[in-house]
N, C-alpha and C positions, 0 to 999 in steps of 0.2 A: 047672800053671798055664798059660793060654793065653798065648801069645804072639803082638802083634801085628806083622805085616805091615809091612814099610816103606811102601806103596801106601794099607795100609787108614790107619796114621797119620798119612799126609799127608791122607788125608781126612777124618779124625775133626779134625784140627788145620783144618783150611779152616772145616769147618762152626762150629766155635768162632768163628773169626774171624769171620764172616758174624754171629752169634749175639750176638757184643760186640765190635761194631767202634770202634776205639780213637776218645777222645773229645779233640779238639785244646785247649790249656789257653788258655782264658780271657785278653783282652789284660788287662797290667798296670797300661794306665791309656790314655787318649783325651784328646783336647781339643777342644773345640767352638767357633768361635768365626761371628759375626758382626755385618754393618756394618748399621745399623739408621738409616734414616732420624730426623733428629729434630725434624721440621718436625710442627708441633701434638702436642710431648710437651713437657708440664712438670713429671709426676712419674714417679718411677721406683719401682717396689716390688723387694726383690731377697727370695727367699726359701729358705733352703737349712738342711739338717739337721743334717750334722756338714761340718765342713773348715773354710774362710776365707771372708772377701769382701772387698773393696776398694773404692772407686769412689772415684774421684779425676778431675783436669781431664786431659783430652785433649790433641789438638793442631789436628783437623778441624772439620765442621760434622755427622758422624754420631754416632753410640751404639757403640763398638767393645764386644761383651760377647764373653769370653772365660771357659771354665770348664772347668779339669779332671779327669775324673771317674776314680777309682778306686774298686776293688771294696771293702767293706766287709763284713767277715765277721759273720754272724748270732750269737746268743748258742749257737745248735748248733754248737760247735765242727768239726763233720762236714758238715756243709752245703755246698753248691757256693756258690760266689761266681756274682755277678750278672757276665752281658756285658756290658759298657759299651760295646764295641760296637753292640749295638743301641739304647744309650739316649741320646737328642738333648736338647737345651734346649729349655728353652720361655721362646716368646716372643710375649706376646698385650698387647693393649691394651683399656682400660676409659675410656672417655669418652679422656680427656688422658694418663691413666695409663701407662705400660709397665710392665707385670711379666714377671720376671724370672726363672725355677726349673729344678728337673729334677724331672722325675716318676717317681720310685726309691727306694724305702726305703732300698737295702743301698748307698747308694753315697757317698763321701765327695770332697765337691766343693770343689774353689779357683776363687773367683769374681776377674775384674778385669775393672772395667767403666769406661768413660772415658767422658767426656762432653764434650760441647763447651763452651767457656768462656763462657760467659752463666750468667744467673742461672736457675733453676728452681723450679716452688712446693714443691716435695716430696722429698725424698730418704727411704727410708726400708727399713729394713737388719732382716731377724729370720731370728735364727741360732741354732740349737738349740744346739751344743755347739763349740767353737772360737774364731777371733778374728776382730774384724772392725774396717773401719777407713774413714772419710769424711770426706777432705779437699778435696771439693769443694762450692763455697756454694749454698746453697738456700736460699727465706726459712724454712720448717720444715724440720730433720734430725731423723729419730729412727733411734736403733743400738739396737735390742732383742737380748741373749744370754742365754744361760741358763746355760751353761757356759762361760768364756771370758773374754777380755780384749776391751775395746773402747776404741776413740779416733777419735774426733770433732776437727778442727782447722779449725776455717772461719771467719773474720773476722766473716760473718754469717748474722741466721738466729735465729731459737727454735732450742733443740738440746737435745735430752732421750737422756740415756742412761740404759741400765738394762740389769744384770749380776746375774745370782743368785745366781752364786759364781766369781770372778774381782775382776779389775781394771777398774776406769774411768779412763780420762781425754781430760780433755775442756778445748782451748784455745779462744778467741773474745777478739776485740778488747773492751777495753772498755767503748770509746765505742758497741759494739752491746747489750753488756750489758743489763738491766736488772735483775729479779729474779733470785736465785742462789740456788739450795737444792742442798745436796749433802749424802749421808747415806751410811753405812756399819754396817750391824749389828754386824759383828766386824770388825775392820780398822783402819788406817789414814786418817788424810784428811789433804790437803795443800791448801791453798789461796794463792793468791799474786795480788795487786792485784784483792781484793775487800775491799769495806768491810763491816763483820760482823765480827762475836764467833764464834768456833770452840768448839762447846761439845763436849766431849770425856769420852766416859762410860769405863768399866772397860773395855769389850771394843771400842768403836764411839767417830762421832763424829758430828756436822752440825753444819752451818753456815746461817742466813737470811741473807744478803747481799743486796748490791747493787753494779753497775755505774756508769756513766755513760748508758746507754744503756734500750731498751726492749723488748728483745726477752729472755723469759724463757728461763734458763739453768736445766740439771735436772740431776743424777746421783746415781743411786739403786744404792749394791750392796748384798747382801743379806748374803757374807762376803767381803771380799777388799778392797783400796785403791783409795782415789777420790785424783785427783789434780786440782782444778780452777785451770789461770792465764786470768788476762784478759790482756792484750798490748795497752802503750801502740801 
């Protein structure tokens, strides 16, 4: 059997290296953040696929969005994970609009976005799988999830939620109230200072109500608890 060479096997080992040179591991997560003028923005779209979002009041006169992003691993359990290094926010505007996202399948984002305390036309939140939560006033809120928990807490405003399989809940004053529908396939429902009948089947429940006020109140989940209060 031949035997190699101290000389020749430092050279057979080099050419290796060169051949498959060592791959640095992937950061384990990033954060993005920036200050965003809010002069001629009155809605906000935020849009993301799995993780959180938030948007609540501020304390300035900007849009502070902050988002951060971890690798999510593919159904190929073998697969490399995504750089999140190389992946930024996105942040574009449509007429008055701001939207909000990241452009990445594999990547699992925590959104917190502030706004300056004034009122805005729009708020409006859609999140594939996780929680999401908007406790600052718009005259329309909507929190769209598919998988997750959501809450909605703003004095005013139409505010419509909707869950596929999770939790809703959703506060608002009463005197902004007016129409109140809240439904649950399988689940739970709770309701507190709305006027209405809770009608409550084997597995589910809804409720037709009303407020003192005019702005229409909505929460729709498909299995999981609706929690609706109005607040004197």
């Amino acid at each position: 059997m031949a035997v190699l060479s101290r000389s020749t096997l430092a050279v057979a080992l080099l050419v290796i290296s060169t051949a498959f040179p060592a791959v640095a591991p992937a950061a384990d997560k990033v954060t993005r953040t920036r200050l965003l003028a809010s002069e001629g923005i009155n809605a906000i779209l935020i849009q993301a696929r799995v993780g959180s979002v938030r948007l609540e009041p501020g304390e300035g006169n900007a849009i502070e969005a902050k988002v951060t992003l971890e690798p999510k691993r593919n159904s190929d359990p073998v697969s490399d994970l995504p750089d999140v290094t190389k992946v930024q926010m996105s942040a574009t505007t449509r007429g008055d609009q701001l939207r909000l996202g990241v452009d990445e399948k594999n990547i699992e984002e925590h959104w917190i976005v502030r706004v300056p305390k004034r009122m805005f036309s729009e708020f409006e939140v859609k999140l594939g799988v996780g929680q999401g939560a908007i406790t600052a006033p718009a005259r329309r809120i909507t929190l769209d999830i598919g998988v997750g928990d959501a809450k909605v807490d703003s004095a005013t405003g139409a505010i419509t939620v909707r869950v596929g399989t999770g939790n809703a809940e959703l506060r608002t004053a009463r005197a902004n109230a007016g129409t109140v529908e809240a439904t649950t396939g399988v689940g739970g429902l709770t309701v507190k200072g709305v006027d209405g009948k809770v009608e409550r089947h084997m597995v589910g429940g809804s409720i037709d109500g009303k407020g003192r006020g005019r702005e229409p109140i909505e929460a729709k989940v498909g299995v999981g608890d609706v929690t609706v209060t109005l607040t004197e």
